[in-house]
FIMI-458987 format. One line per field, with one value per residue: y, z, x of N, C-alpha, C in turn; residue in one letter. Coordinates in nm, 4 decimals, always signed. Layout:
// FIMI-458987
nc2 = Y|...
nc3 = Z|...
nc1 = X|...
cac2 = Y|...
cac3 = Z|...
cac1 = X|...
cc2 = Y|...
cc3 = Z|...
cc1 = X|...
residuo = a|...
This chain:
// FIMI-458987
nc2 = -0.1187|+0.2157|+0.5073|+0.8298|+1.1303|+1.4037|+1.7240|+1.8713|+2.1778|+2.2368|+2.1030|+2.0594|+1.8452|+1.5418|+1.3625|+1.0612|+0.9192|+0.6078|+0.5587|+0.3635|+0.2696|+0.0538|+0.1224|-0.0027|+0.1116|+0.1401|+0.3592|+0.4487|+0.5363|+0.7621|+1.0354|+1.1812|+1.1818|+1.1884|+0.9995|+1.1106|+1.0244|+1.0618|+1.0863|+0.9881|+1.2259|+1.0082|+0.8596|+0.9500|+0.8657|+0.7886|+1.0979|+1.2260|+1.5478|+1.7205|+1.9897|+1.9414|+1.8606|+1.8974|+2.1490|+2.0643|+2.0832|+1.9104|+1.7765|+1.7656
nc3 = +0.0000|-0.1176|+0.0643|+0.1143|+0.2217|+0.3950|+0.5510|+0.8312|+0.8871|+1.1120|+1.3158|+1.2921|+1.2627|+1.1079|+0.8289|+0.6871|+0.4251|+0.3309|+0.0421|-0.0732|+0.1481|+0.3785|+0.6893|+1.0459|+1.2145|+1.0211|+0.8610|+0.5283|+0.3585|+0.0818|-0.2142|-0.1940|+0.1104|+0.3034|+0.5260|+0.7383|+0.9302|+1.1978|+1.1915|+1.2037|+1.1116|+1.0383|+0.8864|+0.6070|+0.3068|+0.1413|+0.0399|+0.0572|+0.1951|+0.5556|+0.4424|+0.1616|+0.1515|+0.0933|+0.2291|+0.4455|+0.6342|+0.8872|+0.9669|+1.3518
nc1 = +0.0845|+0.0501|+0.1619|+0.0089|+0.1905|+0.2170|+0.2298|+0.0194|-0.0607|-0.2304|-0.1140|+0.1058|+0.2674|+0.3986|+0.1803|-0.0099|-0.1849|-0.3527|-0.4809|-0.7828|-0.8185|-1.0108|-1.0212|-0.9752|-1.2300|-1.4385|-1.3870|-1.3469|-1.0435|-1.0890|-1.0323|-1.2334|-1.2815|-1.0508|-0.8575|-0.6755|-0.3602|-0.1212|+0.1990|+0.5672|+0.8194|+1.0668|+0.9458|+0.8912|+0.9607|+1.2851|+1.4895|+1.2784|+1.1949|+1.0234|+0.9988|+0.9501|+0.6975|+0.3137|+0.0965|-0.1644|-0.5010|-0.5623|-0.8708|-1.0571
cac2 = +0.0000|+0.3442|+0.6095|+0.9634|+1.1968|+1.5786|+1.8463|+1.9002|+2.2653|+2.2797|+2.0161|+2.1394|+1.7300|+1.4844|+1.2746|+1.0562|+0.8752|+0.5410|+0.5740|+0.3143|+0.1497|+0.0838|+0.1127|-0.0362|+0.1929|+0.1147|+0.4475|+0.4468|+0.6762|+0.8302|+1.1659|+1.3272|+1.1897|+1.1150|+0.9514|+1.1184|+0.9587|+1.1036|+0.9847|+1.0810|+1.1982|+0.9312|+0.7156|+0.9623|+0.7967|+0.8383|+1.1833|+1.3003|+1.6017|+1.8048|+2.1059|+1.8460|+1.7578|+1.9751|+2.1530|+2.0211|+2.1098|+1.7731|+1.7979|+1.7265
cac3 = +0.0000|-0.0404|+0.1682|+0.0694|+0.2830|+0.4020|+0.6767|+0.9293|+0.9127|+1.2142|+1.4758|+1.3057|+1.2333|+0.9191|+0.8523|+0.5801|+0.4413|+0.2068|-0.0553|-0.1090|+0.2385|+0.4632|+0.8288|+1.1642|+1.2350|+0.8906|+0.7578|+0.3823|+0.2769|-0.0523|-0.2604|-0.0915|+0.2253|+0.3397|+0.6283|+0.7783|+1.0420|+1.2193|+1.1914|+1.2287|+0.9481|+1.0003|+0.8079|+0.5179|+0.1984|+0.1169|-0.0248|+0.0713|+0.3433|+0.5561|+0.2994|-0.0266|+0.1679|+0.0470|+0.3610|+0.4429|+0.7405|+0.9278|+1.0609|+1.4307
cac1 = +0.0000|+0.1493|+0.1023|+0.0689|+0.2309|+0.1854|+0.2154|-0.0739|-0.0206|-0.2962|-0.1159|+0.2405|+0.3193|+0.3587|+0.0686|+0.0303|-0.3127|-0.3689|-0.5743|-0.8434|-0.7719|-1.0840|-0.9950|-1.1038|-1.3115|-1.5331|-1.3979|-1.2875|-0.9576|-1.0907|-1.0123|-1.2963|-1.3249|-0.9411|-0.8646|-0.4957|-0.3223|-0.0131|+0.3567|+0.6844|+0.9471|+1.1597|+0.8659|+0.9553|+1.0611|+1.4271|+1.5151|+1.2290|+1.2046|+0.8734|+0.9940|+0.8618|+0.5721|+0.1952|+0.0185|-0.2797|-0.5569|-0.6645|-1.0086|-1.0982
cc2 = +0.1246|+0.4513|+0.7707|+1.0383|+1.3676|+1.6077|+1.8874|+2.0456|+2.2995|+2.2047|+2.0287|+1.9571|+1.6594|+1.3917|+1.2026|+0.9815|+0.7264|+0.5030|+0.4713|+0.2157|+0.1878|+0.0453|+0.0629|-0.0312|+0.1994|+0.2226|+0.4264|+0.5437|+0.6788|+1.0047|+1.2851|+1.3001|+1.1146|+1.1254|+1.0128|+1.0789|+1.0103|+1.0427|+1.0564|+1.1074|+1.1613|+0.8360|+0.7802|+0.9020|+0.8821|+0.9530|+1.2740|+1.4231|+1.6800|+1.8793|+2.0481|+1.8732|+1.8660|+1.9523|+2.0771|+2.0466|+2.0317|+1.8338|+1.7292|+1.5972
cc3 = +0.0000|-0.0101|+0.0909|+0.2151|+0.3118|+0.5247|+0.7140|+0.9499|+1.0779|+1.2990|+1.4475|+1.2961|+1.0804|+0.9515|+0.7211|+0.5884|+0.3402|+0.1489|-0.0492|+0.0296|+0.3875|+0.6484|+0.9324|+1.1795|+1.1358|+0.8006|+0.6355|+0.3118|+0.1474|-0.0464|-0.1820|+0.0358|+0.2503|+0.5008|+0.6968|+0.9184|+1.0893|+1.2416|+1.2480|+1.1111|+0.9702|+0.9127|+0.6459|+0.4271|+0.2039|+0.0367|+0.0134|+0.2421|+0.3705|+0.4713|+0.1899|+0.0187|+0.1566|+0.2235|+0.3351|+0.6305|+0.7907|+1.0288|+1.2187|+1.3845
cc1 = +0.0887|+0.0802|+0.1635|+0.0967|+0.2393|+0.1950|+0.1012|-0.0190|-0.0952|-0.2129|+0.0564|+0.3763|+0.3416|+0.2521|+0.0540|-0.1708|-0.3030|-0.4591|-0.6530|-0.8592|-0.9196|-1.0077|-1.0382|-1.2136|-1.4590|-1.4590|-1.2940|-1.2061|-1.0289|-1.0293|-1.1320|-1.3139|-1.1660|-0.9220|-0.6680|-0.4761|-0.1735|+0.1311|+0.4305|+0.7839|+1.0186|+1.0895|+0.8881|+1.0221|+1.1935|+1.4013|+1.3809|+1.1924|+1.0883|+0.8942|+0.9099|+0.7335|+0.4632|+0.1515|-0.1325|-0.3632|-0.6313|-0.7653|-1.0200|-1.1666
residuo = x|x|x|x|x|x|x|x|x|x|x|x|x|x|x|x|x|x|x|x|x|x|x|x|x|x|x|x|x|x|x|x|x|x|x|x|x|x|x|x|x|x|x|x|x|x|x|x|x|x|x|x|x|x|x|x|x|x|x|x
């Protein structure tokens, strides 16, 4: 599965999400309803650093 990855500009972390992947919980990552979950940037692919990574504002 791969995981997209981005900056929580609201909680100031990385967070990443995977696409098509239903969760515990029942809920279903899609394009309009994504599911982000918080990491750390050491889970960062190689070469890549928070600078690359697109803000994004995870919902309560």
């Amino acid at each position: 599965m791969d995981r997209i990855f981005a900056w929580d500009d609201r909680r100031g972390q990385v967070v990443y999400r995977i696409p098509g992947h239903t969760h515990k919980n029942g809920r279903e990552d899609s394009d309009l309803s994504p599911v982000w979950l918080p990491t750390d940037a050491s889970e960062l692919p190689e070469g890549v650093s928070v600078d690359d990574l697109r803000k994004v504002t995870v919902e309560e």
